[in-house]
N, C-alpha and C positions, 0 to 999 in steps of 0.2 A: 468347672467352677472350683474355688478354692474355701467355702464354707465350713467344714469340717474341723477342727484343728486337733491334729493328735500331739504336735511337739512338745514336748517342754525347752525352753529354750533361755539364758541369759543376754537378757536385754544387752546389757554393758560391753559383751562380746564385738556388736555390731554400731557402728558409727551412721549417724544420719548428719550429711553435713550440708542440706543445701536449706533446713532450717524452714521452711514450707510451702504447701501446695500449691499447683496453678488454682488461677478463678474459672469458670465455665469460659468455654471461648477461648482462653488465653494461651496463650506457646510459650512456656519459660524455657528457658535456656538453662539447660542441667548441665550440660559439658559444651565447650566450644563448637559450634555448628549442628547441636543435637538439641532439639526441645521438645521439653513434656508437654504432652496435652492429658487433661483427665477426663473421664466421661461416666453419665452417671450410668449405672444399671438397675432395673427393675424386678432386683434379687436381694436377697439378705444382705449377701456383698454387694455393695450397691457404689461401685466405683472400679474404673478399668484405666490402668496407665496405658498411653497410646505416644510413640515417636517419632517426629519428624527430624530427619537426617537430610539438611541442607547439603543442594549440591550447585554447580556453576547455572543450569539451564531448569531447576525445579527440584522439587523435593522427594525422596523416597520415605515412604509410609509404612511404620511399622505395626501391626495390628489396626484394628476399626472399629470395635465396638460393636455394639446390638443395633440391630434394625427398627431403631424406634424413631416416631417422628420428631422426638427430641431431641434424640443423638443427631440424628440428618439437620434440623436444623441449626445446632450448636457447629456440625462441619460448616453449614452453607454461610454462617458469620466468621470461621476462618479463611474456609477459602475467598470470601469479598474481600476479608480484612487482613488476615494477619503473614500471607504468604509472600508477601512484597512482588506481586504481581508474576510470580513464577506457577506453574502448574505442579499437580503429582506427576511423576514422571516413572513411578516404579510401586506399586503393594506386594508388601513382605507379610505372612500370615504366619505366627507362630505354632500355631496349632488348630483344631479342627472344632472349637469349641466356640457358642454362638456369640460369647465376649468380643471374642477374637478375629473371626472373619466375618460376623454378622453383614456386615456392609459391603463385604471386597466383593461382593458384584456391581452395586450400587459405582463404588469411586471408580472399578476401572474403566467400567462402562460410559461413565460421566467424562471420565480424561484419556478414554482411550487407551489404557495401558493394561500390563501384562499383568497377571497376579501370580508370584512364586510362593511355592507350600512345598512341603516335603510330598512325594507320592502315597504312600498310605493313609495321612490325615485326610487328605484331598477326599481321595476316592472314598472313606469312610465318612466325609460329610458328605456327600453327595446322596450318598445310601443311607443316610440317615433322613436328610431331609427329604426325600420318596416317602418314606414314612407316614408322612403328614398325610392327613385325611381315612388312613388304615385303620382297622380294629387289631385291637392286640392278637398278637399271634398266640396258638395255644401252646408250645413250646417257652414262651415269656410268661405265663401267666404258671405253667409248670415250676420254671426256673424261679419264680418268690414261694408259693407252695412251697418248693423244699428250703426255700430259709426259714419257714416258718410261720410266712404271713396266714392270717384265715380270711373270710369271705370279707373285711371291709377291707382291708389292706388288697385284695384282687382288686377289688370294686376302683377304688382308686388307682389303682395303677392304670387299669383300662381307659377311663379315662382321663390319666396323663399321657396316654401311649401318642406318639405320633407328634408331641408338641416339639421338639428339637428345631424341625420348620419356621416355628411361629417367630424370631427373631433373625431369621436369616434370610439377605433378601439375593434376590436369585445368582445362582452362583456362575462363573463363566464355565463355557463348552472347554474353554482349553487352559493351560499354565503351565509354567516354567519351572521343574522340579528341582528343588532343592535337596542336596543332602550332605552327608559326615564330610568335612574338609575340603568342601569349594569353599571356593575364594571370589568374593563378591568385591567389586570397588566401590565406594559409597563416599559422598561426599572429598573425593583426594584422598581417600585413607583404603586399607585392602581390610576386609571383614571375614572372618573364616566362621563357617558354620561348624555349631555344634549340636549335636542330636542327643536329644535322650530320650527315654522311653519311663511308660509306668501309668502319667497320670494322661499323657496320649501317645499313641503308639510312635508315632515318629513326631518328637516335638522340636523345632527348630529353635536354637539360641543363635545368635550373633558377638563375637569377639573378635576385637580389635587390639591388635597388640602395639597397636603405637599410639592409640588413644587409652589405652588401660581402663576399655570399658566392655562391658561383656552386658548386655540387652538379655534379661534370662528369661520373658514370659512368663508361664507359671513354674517350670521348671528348679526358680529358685528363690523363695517370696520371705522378706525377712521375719515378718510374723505370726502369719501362719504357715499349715502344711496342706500342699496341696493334695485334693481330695486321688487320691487311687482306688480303682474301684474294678469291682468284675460286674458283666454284663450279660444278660440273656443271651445276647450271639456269640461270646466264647466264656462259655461258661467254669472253663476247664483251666483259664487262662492262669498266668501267675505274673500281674503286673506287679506287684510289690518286689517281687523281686528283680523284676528289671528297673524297676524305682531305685531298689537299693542299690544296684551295681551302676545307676548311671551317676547317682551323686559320688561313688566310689570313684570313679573313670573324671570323672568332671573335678572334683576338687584332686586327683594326681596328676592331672593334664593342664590346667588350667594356674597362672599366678592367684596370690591372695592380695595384692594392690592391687585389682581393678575395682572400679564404678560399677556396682551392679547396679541395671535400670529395672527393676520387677515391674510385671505387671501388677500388681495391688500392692497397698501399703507405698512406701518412699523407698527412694534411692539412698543405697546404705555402699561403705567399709562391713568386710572381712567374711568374705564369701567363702574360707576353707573353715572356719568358725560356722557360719550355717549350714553348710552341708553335714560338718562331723554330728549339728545339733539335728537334723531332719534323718542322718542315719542312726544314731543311737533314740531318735524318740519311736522310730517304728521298731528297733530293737529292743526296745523295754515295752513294745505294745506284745511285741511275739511273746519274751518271757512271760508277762502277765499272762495273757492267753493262755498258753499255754499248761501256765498253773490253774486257770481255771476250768478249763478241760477235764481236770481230775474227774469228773464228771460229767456224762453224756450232756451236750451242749447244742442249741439250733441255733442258726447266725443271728436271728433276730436277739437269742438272751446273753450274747456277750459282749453288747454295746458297753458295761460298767468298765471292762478291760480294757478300751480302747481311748475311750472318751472321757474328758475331764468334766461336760454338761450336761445339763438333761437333755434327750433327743426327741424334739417333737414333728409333729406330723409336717413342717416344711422341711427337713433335711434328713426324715425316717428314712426315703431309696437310697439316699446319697449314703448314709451311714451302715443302710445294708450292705449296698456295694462296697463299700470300704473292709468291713468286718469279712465279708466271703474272700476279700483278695490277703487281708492275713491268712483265714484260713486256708487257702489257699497254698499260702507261702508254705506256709506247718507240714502242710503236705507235702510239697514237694522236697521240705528237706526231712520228710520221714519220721518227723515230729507228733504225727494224728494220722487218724484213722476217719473214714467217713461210711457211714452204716445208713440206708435209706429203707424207711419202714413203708408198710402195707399201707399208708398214706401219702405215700412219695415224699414224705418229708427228712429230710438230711439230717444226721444225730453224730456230732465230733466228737472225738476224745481222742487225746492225748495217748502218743503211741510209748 
């Protein structure tokens, strides 16, 4: 999810030119043969762009949304109505997150078709949603301990554990792996995959370079940033910094006239403009951090350095994990020091 927002960013940078939203139900046409759908979700962010890419014999489906009987019914009134009597014919999953493939077992199962994801996301939603019905492992319950939570912050986490399940509906036995620089054909045009890493480990973009649109997920969202975070299973990890280098790689690879299609917020102009704003706002979260360190620090107490709002108890894990994946970063460019006391709890400072 993309909740969190560390960037600071100038509006003016970034062009929205198609001027406003679809209605529920509805397919607007964003670029010739490409149409928005929106969808709501049952989160703070509570809306998910979703794309259909018109083809000669049906349509290929980018993203699904959450598995709610909302969402399912909002598809069951396009697909009656709004598909000009053609099927899905292909789901495309940008990532591993319940926005995003919540449903791609639902639709392919309904229409028969393949569902393609990159191989890491795949295999890590699938391991995630086994989860469901689990008590929290003691290893996860250790892992907020040393950010610093106490016995109400365990207490809740426990039982959140296991929920990732709860809007994803069953996922297929098999799929078609995507990854860096295949070349998909999609609607008469060639689509080249682009991969980044940080806010999921293998997250799939789409770029067309003769439609001058690049479909970015959450990967590249005009107004906020998306959430990067470290997790009880790799505790050690340092997504932020594959954050950082994929927006690096992506805006020197990539033109700055295309159509970015985000999943949240609107389709905007000047995508080498957002990326240099999402790499300098997590580099001005490092520096700050970093000056705050001057003194021993637990992840939970340098939410001030990161965050422009107050943090409450709906976005507290998400802004955990965000905070341990700067520090994180800190570490591994030899920035901080990390010291774990006679309470297993984790104490940073700045090296």
């Amino acid at each position: 999810m993309s909740d969190v927002s560390l960037a600071v960013h100038e509006e003016g940078a970034l062009r929205y030119p198609l001027g406003r939203i679809p209605a529920p139900a509805e397919m607007m046409e964003a670029a010739p043969g490409i149409y928005w759908v929106r969808m709501p979700l049952p989160f703070q962010l509570n809306h998910i762009n979703l794309w259909l890419i018109e083809e000669e014999k049906g349509w290929t489906l980018v993203d699904t949304g959450v598995a709610t009987d909302e969402v399912k019914a909002l598809w069951r009134e396009i697909f009656a109505t709004g598909l000009k009597g053609k099927p899905i014919t292909r789901v495309i999953v940008t990532h591993l997150h319940p926005d995003h493939v919540g449903l791609a077992g639902w639709i392919t199962r309904k229409f028969g078709v393949e569902l393609h994801m990159s191989r890491t996301d795949f295999l890590m939603c699938r391991s995630l949603v086994l989860d469901t019905g689990r008590e929290a492992p003691k290893e996860a319950l250790d892992f907020y301990r040393a950010a610093g939570m106490g016995r109400r912050g365990l207490e809740s986490y426990a039982k959140r554990f296991g929920g990732f399940g709860a809007h994803v509906s069953r996922l297929p036995d098999v799929f078609r792996r995507l990854k860096e620089n295949d070349e998909l054909q999609i609607g008469g045009r060639s689509w080249r995959v682009v991969v980044g890493s940080g806010h999921a480990p293998e997250h799939v973009c789409l770029y067309s370079a003769e439609a001058k649109i690049l479909i970015s997920g959450d990967q590249v969202l005009p107004r906020i940033s998306s959430n990067v975070s470290v997790h009880p299973t790799e505790a050690h990890d340092n997504p932020l910094q594959d954050w950082i280098d994929s927006c690096h790689r992506i805006r020197a690879n990539l033109p700055d006239d295309v159509l970015v299609l985000p999943a949240h917020n609107e389709p905007f102009y000047g995508l080498h403009a957002r990326l240099t704003q999402l790499i300098d706002g997590h580099e001005e979260g490092l520096s700050k951090l970093h000056d705050l360190l001057a003194e021993p620090k637990r992840a939970i107490d340098v939410f001030p350095a990161l965050f422009k709002r107050e943090i409450g108890p709906e976005v507290f894990f998400m802004a955990t994990g965000e905070s341990l994946a700067h520090l994180n970063c800190l570490l591994g460019r030899k920035a901080a020091t990390v010291t774990r006391n006679e309470k297993g709890v984790d104490w940073y400072v700045r090296a």
